[in-house]
N, C-alpha and C positions, 0 to 999 in steps of 0.2 A: 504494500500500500504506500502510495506516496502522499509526502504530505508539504505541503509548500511554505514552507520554515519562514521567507521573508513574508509574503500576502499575507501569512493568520498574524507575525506580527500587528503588519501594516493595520491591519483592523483591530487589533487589539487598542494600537496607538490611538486609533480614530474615533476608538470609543469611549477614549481619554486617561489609559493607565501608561504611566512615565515608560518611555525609551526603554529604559536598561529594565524594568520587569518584564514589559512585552518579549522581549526578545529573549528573555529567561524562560518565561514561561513557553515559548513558543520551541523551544529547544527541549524543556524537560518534556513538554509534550511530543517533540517528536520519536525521542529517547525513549517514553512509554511503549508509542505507539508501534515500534519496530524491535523491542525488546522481545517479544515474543514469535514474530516473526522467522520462517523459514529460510536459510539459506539456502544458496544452490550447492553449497557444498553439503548440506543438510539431509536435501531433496540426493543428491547422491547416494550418500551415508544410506539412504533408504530405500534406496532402487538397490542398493548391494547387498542388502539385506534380505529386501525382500526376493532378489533373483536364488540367493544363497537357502531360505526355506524353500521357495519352489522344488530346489534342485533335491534337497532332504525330502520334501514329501513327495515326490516321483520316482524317487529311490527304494521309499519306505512303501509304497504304493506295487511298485514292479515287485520288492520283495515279496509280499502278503500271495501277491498274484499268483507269484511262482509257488510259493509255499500251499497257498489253495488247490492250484493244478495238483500238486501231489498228492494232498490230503484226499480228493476226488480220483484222482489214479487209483491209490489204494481201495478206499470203499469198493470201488466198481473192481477189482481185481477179485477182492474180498467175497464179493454178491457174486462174481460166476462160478468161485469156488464153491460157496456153498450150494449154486445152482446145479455147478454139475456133480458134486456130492451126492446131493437127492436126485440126481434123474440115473442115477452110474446104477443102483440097485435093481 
């Protein structure tokens, strides 16, 4: 957000508070108003971040997959055995 340090002055002045407060006050104001504000380096910080979980939950995602593929291997290995178990008699 931008904030026009000399014009909010200016108006401060012309609403009749001395010189040297306006221009105080129009600095701590901007000082507030950008205190909390994002940087670009910020906004990086968080795009490497957030690329970095992606990468862990497509990891952790493929693992499960693979690990369910087997667990489903099995069972169905499991059911023809016992299938052909009871038809062999």
């Amino acid at each position: 957000m931008a904030l026009d340090t000399l014009s909010y002055a200016r108006r401060l002045k012309s609403a009749g508070m001395p010189d040297a407060q306006a221009e105080a006050v129009a600095e701590a104001t901007l000082d507030f108003v950008t205190a909390g504000a994002a940087t670009t380096i910020d906004v990086a910080d968080l795009k490497t971040d957030i690329n970095a979980l992606e990468q862990r939950l497509i990891y952790k995602m493929e693992t499960l997959s693979r690990q369910l593929s087997v667990r489903m291997g099995g069972l169905v290995a499991v059911g023809v055995a016992i299938l052909a178990a009871i038809i062999k008699p």
